[in-house]
C-alpha positions in Angstrom: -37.3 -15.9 -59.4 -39.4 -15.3 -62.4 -38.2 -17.3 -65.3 -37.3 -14.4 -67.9 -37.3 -15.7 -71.8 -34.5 -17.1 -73.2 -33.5 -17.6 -77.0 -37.1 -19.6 -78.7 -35.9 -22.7 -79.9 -32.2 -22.7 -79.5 -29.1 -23.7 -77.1 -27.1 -22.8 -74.7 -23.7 -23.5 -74.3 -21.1 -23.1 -71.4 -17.8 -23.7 -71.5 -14.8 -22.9 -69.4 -11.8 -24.2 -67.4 -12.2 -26.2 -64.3 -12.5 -24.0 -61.6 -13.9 -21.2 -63.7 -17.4 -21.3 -62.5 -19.3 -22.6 -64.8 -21.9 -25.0 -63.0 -22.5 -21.9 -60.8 -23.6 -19.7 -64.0 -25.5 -22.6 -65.2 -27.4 -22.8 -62.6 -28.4 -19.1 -62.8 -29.2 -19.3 -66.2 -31.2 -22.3 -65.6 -32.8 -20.7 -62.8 -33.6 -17.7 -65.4 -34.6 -19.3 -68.3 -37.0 -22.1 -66.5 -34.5 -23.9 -68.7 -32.9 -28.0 -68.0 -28.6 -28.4 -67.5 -27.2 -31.0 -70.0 -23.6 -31.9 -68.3 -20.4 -32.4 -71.2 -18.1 -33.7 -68.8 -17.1 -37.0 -69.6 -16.0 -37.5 -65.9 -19.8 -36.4 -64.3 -20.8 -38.9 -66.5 -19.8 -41.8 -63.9 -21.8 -42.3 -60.6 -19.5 -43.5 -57.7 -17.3 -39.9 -57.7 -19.6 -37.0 -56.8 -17.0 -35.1 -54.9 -14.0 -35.8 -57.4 -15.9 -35.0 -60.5 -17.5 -31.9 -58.9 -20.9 -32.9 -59.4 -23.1 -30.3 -59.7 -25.9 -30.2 -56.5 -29.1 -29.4 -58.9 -30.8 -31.8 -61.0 -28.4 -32.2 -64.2 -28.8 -34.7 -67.2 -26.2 -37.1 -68.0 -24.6 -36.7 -64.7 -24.0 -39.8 -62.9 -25.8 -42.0 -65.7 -22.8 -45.0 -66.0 -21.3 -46.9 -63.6 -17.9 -47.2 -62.7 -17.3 -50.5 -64.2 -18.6 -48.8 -67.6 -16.4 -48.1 -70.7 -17.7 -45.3 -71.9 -17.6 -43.5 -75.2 -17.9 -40.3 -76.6 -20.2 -41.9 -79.4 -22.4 -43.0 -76.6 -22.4 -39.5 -75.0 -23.7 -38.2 -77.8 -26.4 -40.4 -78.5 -27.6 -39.6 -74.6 -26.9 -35.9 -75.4 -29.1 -35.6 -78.6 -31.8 -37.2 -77.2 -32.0 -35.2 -73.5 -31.5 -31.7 -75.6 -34.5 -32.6 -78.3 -36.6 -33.8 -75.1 -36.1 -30.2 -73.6 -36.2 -28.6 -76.6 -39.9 -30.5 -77.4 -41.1 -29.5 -74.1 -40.6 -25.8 -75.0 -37.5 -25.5 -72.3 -34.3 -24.0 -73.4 -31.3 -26.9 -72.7 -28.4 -25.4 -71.3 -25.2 -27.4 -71.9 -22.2 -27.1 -69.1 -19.0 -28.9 -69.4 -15.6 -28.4 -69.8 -14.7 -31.5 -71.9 -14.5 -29.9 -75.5 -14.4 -33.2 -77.4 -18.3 -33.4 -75.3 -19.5 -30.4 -75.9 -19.1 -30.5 -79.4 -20.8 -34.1 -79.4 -23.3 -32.8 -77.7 -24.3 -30.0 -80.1 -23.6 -31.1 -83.6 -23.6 -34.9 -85.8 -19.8 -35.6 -84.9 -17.4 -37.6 -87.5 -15.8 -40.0 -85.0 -13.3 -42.5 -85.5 -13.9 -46.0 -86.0 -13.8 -48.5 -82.6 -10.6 -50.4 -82.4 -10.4 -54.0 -83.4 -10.2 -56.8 -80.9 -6.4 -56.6 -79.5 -5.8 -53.1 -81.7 -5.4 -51.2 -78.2 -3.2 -53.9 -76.9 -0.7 -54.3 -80.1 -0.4 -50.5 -80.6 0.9 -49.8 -76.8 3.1 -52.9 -77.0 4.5 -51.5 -80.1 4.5 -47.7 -78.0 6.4 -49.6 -74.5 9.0 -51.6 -77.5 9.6 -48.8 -79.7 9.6 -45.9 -77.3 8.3 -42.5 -78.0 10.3 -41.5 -80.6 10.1 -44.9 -82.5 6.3 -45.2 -82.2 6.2 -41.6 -83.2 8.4 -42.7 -85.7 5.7 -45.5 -86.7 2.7 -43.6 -86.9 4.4 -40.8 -89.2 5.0 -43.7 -91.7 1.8 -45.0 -91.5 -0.4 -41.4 -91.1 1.9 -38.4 -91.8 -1.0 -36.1 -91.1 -1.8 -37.9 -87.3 1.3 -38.0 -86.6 2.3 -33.8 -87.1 -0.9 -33.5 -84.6 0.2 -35.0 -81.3 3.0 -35.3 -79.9 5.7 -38.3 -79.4 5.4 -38.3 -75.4 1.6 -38.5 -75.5 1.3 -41.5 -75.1 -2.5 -42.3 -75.2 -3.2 -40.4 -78.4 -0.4 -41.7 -80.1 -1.6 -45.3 -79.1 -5.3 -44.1 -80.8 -3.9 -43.3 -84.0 -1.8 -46.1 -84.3 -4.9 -48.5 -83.8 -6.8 -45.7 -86.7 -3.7 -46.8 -88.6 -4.0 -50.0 -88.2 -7.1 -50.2 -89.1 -5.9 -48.1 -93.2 -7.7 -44.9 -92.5 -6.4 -41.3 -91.1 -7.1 -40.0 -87.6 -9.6 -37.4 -87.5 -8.1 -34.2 -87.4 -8.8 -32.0 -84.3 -9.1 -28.5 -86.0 -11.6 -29.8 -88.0 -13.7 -31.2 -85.3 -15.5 -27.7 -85.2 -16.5 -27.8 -89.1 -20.5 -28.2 -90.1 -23.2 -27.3 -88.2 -24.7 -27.8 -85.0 -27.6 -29.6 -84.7 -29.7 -26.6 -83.8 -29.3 -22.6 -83.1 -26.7 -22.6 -80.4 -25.2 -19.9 -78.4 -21.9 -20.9 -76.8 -20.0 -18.9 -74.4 -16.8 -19.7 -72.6 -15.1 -18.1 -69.5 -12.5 -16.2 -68.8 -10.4 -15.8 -65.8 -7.1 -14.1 -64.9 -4.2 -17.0 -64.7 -3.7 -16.0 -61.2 -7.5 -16.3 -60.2 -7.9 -19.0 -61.6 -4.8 -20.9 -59.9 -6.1 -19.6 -56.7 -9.7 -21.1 -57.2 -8.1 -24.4 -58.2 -5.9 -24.7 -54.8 -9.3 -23.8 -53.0 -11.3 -26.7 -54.8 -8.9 -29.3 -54.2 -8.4 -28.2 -50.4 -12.5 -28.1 -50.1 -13.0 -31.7 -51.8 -10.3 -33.1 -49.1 -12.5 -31.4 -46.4 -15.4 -32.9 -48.3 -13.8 -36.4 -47.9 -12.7 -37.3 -51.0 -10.4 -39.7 -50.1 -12.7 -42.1 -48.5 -15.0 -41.5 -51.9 -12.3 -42.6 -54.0 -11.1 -45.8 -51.7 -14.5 -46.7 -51.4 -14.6 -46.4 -55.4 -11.5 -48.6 -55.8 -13.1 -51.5 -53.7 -15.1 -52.1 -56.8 -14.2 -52.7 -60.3 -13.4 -49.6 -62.4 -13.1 -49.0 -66.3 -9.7 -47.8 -67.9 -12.5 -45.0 -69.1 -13.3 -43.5 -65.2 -10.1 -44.7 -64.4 -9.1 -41.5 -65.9 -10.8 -39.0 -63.6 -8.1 -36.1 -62.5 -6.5 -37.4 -59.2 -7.7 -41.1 -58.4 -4.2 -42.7 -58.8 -2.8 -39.7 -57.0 -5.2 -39.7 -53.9 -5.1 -43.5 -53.2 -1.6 -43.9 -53.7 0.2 -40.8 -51.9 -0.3 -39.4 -48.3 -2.7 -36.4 -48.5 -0.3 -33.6 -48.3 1.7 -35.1 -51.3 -2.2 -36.2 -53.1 -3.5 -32.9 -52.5 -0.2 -31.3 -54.2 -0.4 -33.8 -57.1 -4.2 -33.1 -57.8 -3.3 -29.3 -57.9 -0.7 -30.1 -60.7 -2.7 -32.2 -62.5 -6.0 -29.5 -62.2 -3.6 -26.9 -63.5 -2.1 -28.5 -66.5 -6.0 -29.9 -67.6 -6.9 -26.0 -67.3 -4.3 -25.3 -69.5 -5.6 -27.7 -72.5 -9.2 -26.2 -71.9 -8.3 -23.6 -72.3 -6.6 -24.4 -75.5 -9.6 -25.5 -76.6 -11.5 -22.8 -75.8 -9.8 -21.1 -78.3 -10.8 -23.7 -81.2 -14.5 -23.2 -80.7 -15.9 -20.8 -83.8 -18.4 -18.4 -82.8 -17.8 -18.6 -79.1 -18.6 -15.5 -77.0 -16.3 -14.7 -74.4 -17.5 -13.5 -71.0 -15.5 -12.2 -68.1 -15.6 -15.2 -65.1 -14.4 -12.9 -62.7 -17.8 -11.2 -61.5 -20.7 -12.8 -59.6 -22.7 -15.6 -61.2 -26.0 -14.0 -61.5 -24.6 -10.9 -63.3 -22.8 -13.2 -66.0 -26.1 -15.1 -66.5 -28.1 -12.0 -67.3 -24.7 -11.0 -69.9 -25.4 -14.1 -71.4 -28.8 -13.6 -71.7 -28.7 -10.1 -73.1 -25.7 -11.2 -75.5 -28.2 -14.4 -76.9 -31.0 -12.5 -76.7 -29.7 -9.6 -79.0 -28.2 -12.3 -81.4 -31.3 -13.8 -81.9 -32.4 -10.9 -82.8 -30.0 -10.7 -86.3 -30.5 -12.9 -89.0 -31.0 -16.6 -88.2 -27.3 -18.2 -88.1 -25.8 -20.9 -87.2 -22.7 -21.5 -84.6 -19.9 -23.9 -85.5 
């Protein structure tokens, strides 16, 4: 296929719940445009899992560029990300960003505010004080310490909760989630994100879990556990489940799990100023050429910004 233009000097962005589609549509577009896929999926960023991150098949940056043992950061994402988008960008190619981690994507397109590292033995204290206290008490905790943090996340999340007690800790606020979308991005960006029907998209999330058993993903993930693994990969949808239960019950599990992480996508989704919704429901090829057209037309208005 003849690559057709795509927007001169600027970005594409896809975003989208699992199962939605989008490293299909990516690779249309990239197969359009001539243009280079830049993953923000902060599981795809581990080499070890291809079949339980859903790697894509074509050539990708920042898939599979930490091992397993790594602990790896959104910080250091975005230092990778930065520099693969200005290399495509400098080589005259449109970078086309696919992922469906939102605290990723937006590192990946814009100077991100993060939050300060922990201190040696912050992330230790703070869940001690989570597992003594309880829920409720460390809830408790943080809303004395950061008011703010604490109205943001709920008692029973555990992790997050942890995070901001260790922000605490350390005397300044968490960083607020709605404002993680504030400023610009680091150059003219087009983001889109999918939609689907609730009911296609369950469907297409049974069918990729039942596929990446048939794929073997079981073996992939003993054979991952034979080595050592970071708390940060450790966190990849389904590893505890599949090497822990039978496959009937780990196959059940991962569906659950798939399901509720579609659900917080797609909360985010809805955060994302500017974003262009397209319809996920038709055949890849005809939603890269919407996205095209819809870019191509904006491009076309005055010079703007997204974010």
């Amino acid at each position: 296929m003849r690559p057709r233009p795509a927007p001169s000097g600027a970005v594409l962005a896809l975003f989208g719940p699992t199962a939605s589609g989008k490293s299909r549509i990516a690779q249309e577009l990239a197969e359009r445009t001539g243009g280079e896929l830049v993953s923000a999926d902060s599981m795809q960023a581990y080499r070890g899992l291809p079949i339980l991150t859903n790697q894509p098949e074509r050539p990708t940056r920042l898939v599979g560029v930490w091992a397993l043992d790594h602990e790896g950061s959104v910080g250091e994402y975005a230092d990778l990300a930065h520099a693969a988008i200005d290399e495509v960008l400098a080589a005259g190619r449109t970078p086309i960003v696919v992922g469906g981690t939102g605290l990723y994507l937006r590192a990946a397109l814009a100077e991100l505010e993060l939050p300060p590292a922990p201190e040696p033995g912050a992330r230790e204290r703070s869940e001690t004080a989570y597992d003594a206290l309880g829920p409720g008490g460390a809830h408790a905790l943080l809303a004395a310490c950061d008011p703010g943090a604490a109205a943001a996340v709920h008692p029973n999340d555990r992790r997050r909760v942890v995070r901001a007690l260790e922000l605490a800790e350390r005397g300044g606020p968490a960083r607020r989630r709605d404002r993680l979308w504030e400023g610009e991005t680091r150059h003219p960006t087009h983001v889109f994100g999918l939609e689907l029907d609730p009911a296609v998209l369950e469907r297409r999330i049974v069918e990729r879990a039942q596929l990446m058993f048939e794929e073997g993903v079981e073996a992939e993930v003993r054979r991952a556990l034979t080595r050592p693994i970071s708390a940060a990969a450790r966190r990849a949808i389904g590893i505890d489940e599949i090497a822990s239960l039978p496959p009937a019950e780990a196959l059940a599990a991962l569906v659950v799990r798939t399901r509720r992480f579609a659900a917080y996508q797609r909360k985010w989704q809805r955060r994302i100023p500017g974003l262009v919704s397209v319809r996920a429901d038709r055949p890849a090829g005809e939603i890269a050429d919407e996205i095209l057209e819809v870019a191509g037309a904006r491009e076309r208005l005055p010079a703007r910004r997204a974010g």
